[in-house]
KEVEXFI-662709 format. One record per residue (C-alpha): y, z, x. Coordinates in steps of 0.1 Angstrom, whole numbers, plus 2048, in hexadecimal, padded with zeros to 3 digits. Example, Ala and Ser with C-alpha at 12.3 -4.5 7.8 and 13.67 -1.06 7.14 Angstrom:
BEGIN
7D384E87B7F5847889
// end
This chain:
BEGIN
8008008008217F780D84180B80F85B7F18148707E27F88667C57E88727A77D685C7A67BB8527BE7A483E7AB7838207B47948227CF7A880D7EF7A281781279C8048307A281684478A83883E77385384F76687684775988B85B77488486679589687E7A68948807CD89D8A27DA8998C87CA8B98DB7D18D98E47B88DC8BE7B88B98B27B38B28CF7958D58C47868D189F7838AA8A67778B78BF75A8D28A374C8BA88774F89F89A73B8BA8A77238C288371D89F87971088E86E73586F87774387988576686788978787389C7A28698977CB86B8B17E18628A78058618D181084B8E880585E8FA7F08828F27DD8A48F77E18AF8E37FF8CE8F280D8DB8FE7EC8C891B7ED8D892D80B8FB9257FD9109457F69099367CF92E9357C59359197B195990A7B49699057969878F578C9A29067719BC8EB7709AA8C97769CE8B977B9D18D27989B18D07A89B38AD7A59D98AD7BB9C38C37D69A28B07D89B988F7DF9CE8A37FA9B18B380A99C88B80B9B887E81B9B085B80798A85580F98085D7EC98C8487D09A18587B898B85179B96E85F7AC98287E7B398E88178D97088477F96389D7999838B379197A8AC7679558B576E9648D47839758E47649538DF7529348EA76993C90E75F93190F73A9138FE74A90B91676490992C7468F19177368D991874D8DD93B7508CC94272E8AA93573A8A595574E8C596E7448D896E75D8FB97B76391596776E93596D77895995D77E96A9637A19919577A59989477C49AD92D7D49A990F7E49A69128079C79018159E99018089E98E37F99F58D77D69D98E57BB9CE9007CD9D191B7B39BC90279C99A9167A698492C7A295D9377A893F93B79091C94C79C8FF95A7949049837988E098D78C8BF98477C8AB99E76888B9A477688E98F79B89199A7B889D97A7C988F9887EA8699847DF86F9677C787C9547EA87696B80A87994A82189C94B8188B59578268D794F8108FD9578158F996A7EF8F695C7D08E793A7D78C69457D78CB9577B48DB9337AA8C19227B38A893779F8B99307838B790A78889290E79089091B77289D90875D8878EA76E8678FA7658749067418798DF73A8568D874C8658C276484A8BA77F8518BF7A483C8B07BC8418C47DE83B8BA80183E8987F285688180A8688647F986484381287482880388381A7E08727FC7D38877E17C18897C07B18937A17B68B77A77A98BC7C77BE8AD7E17A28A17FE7AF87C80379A86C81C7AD8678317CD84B8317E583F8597F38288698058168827FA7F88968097F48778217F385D8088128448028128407D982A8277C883E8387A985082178D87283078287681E76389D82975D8A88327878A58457A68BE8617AB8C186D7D28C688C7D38BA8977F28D78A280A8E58978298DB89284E8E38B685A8C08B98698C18948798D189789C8C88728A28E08698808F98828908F786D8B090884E8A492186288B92F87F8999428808C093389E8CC90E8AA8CF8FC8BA8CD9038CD8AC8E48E589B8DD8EB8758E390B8668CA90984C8B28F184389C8D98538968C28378B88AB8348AF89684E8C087683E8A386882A8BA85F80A8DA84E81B8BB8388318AE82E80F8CD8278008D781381E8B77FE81E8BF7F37F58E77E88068FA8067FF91E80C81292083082094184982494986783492F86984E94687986C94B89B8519378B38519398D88439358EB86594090887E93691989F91B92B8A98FC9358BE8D89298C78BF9458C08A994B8E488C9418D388A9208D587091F8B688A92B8A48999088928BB90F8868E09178988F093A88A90E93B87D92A95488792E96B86B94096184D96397184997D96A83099094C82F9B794B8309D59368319F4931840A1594282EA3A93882DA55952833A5F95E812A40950800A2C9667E7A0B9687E99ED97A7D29CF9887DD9AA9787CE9899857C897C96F7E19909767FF9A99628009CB9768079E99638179E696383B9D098783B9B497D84E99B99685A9999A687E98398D89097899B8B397197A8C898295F8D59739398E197593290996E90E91495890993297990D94A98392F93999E9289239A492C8FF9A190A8EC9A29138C79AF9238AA98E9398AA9979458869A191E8779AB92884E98991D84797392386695491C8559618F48509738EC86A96C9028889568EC89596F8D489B9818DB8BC9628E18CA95D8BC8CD97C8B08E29758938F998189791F98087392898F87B94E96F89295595487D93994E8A39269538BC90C9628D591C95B8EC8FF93A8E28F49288F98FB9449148FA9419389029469528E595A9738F195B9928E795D9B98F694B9D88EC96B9E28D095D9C48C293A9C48C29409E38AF9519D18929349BE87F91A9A788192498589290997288A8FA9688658DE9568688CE9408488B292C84189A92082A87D91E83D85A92D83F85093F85A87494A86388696C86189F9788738BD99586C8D89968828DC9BD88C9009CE87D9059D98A18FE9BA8B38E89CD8CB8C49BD8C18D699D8C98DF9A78EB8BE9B18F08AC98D8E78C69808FA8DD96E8E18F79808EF8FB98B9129109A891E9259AA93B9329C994C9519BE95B96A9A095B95E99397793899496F94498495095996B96493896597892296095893794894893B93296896493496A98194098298496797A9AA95E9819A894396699295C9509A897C9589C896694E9B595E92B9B097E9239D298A92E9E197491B9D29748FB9CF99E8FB9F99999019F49838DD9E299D8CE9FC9B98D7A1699E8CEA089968ACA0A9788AE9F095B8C4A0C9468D39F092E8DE9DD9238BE9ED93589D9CE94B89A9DC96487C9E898788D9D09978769B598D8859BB98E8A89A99AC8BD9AE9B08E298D9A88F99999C391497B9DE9119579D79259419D29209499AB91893099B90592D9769059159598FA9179318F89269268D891B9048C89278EE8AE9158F688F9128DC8719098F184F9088CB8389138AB83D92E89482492387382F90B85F81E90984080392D8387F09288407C894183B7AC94A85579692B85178291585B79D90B8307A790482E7C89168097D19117F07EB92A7E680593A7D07EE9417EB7D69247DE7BD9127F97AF8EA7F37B88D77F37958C881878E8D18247B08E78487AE8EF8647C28F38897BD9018A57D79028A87FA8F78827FA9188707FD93088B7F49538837E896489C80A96E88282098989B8339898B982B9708D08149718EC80095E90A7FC9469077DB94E8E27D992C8D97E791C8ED7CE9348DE7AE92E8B97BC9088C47B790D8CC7979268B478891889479B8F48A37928FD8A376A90E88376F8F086E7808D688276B8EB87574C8EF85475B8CE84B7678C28547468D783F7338CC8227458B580B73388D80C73887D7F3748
// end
């Protein structure tokens, strides 16, 4: 049986059919499979991974929201910087303003509670008091912990997830599991009619009689994808092994166009000593912030955000010849800190911060965790310690017990290293980092031994990039054509081609999910 695409379809075989297939099992996937079956459509869902939920389920399960679609609109254009089209970006704002009351829907199958968080959007731009946050606070009865124990979430996105799952079962939607979609099959006028999988070893040809939604993330865990997109490498996964690129290959072999493939959703981080161990770790989460005019008011949210009140943040970022080279504490660190890490030296051929070296002193191991590690993955578990000393002792982090041991760990001048540190403890009593704009609040001095260090890497949590859709979920060629049957839903293509916003991964999942279920289904059996 062959896997590749075909010209002909009147008489091909099919091992099995159904109207709707639906290629990946995360808040996308679960989505799109829920609105096509609503609709009338027998649904199939493909899970290449043993078990469900994709990245979605170590999200932090807050849904973004939008309170003013006109608003939310004005910000999503000004954060895209015009690589989304405007109609694209009008219905995702519309669908914003409706996901909650469907959130809540779903949350009948199994009780849960949800809940309604304020919070802005993450820069000052136009529209960014449109927003806010829905998520799953409990579920009677489950302890999320046993119901998934190879997870390992930011908070609520595991209890999100369950409630998805849920709802999936309840309607008696099949999932086939460890079950890796190849290729889609088409006609001779470019209709996609089916996929080709593998599953337990044996390649079996399915017949979509209405469409094929992809719905099965990006290329996170593909460094060879990351290769030809991104400048610097390498950059580890957070998470998740499964988005390895699968959907935007198959969309690409049917003709589709692709955007947005240099953003991804990333920050810094380290490598755990273990080199079974298959993710990066992110630096802890902390509270995002914004910059604040003289004079300009501000109001404090539920979900952090406060003016320019960032939290005490007890490292700084060292290239590889001892300076600073960063804003350590960027508004929204866990987007766009990974960015400065990858600056080209073309008169030396490097990156002279990648790897970087991550700073701190004993004040500031005392603070909090700096590491968070997540995963979905068997076999995997790992807490990072509150003290950071279990960390030190696996060697994650190292300790130093003077400047200059530190100046000889880290390779640099201890002239060049003792001037860093001067100068940015003289910041600190300042308040105010004269070099990068770091907020005063969360500035601490690295003055008290011992100094502990370790490499910091680029870190990609999920990509943008992947096939163009309009704004009903078609996935279209490079001509702008939509292909016949052919959507997407989530990660896969998403509409942040600049800038992203916290929660909006998890709305896109849900509006673009409804609106390719509902669309696929409307389609007209063949």
């Amino acid at each position: 049986m062959t896997d590749s695409t075909s010209p002909e379809t009147t008489d091909q075989e099919w091992d099995e059919e159904t109207d709707v297939i639906v290629v990946g099992f995360g808040f996308a996937g679960g989505a799109a499979a829920i609105s096509a079956h609503d609709e009338g459509s027998d649904v199939l869902i493909v899970e290449k991974m043993p078990h469900p939920g994709g990245i979605s389920i170590c999200s932090a399960g807050g849904v973004r929201i939008s309170r003013d679609p006109d608003g939310t609109f004005e910000y999503l254009k000004a954060t895209n910087a015009g690589t989304t089209p405007d109609d694209v970006l009008r219905r995702f704002a519309d669908g914003m303003a409706e996901v909650e009351d469907f959130i809540r829907e779903l949350a009948d199958v199994n009780g849960a509670t949800v809940i309604n968080r304020a919070g802005l959007g993450n820069y000052p731009l136009p529209g960014r008091n449109s927003f806010a946050f829905v998520m799953i606070e409990d579920i009677p009865g489950v302890d999320i912990d046993e119901t998934y124990p190879y997870v390992r979430s930011l908070g609520a996105g595991s209890r999100l997830f369950k409630v998805v799952e849920d709802n999936v079962k309840h309607r008696r939607i099949p999932v086939y599991t460890s079950c890796r979609a190849h290729r889609l099959v088409t006609g001779p006028d470019r209709t996609v009619q089916g996929l080709v999988v593998e599953r337990d070893g044996e390649k079996r040809r399915i017949r979509a009689r209405r469409g094929v939604v992809l719905a099965c993330g990006g290329f996170e865990a593909d460094p060879s994808m990351q290769m030809q997109y991104w400048q610097g490498q390498p950059v580890f996964a957070t998470a998740f092994r499964g988005n390895t690129g699968d959907g935007i290959r198959m969309a690409q072999d049917v003709g589709a166009d692709l955007w947005h493939m240099w953003h991804y959703h990333g920050t810094y981080g380290f490598k755990h000593t273990d080199p079974d161990y298959p993710f990066g770790i992110r630096t802890k989460r902390l509270p995002d912030w914004f910059p604040v005019a003289e004079g300009e008011e501000t109001v404090e949210w539920d979900s952090g955000f406060a003016g320019d009140r960032a939290v005490r943040m007890p490292w700084i970022l060292l290239d590889r010849d001892g300076g600073r080279f960063m804003n350590e504490y960027e508004p929204y660190m866990q987007d766009t800190g990974h960015r400065p890490m990858q600056r080209f030296r073309p008169e030396t051929q490097d990156y002279p911060a990648l790897p970087g070296w991550f700073v701190f002193d004993e004040e500031g191991r005392k603070t909090f965790p700096v590491g968070q590690p997540l995963y979905n993955e068997e076999g995997v578990d790992f807490r990072w310690s509150q003290d950071n000393q279990a960390e030190v002792q696996l060697g994650i982090l190292k300790a130093a017990g003077s400047l200059a041991e530190l100046a000889a760990a880290l390779s640099v001048d201890e002239a060049v290293l003792s001037a860093t540190l001067e100068r940015y403890n003289g910041y600190c009593t300042a308040g105010e980092d004269g070099a990068f704009g770091r907020p005063a609040s969360s500035m601490m001095p690295v003055a008290t031994p011992p100094f502990y260090y370790a490499t910091a890497w680029p870190l990609v949590s999920n990509t943008q990039g992947g096939p163009v859709h309009d704004s009903r979920q078609r996935i279209l060629d490079v001509f702008g054509d939509p292909i016949p049957r052919l959507y997407a839903a989530g990660e896969l293509g998403s509409v942040f081609g600049h800038l992203y916003i916290g929660g909006g991964n998890l709305s896109e999942c849900f509006v673009g999910g409804r609106a390719a279920g509902a669309g696929v289904a409307g389609e007209e059996a063949l």
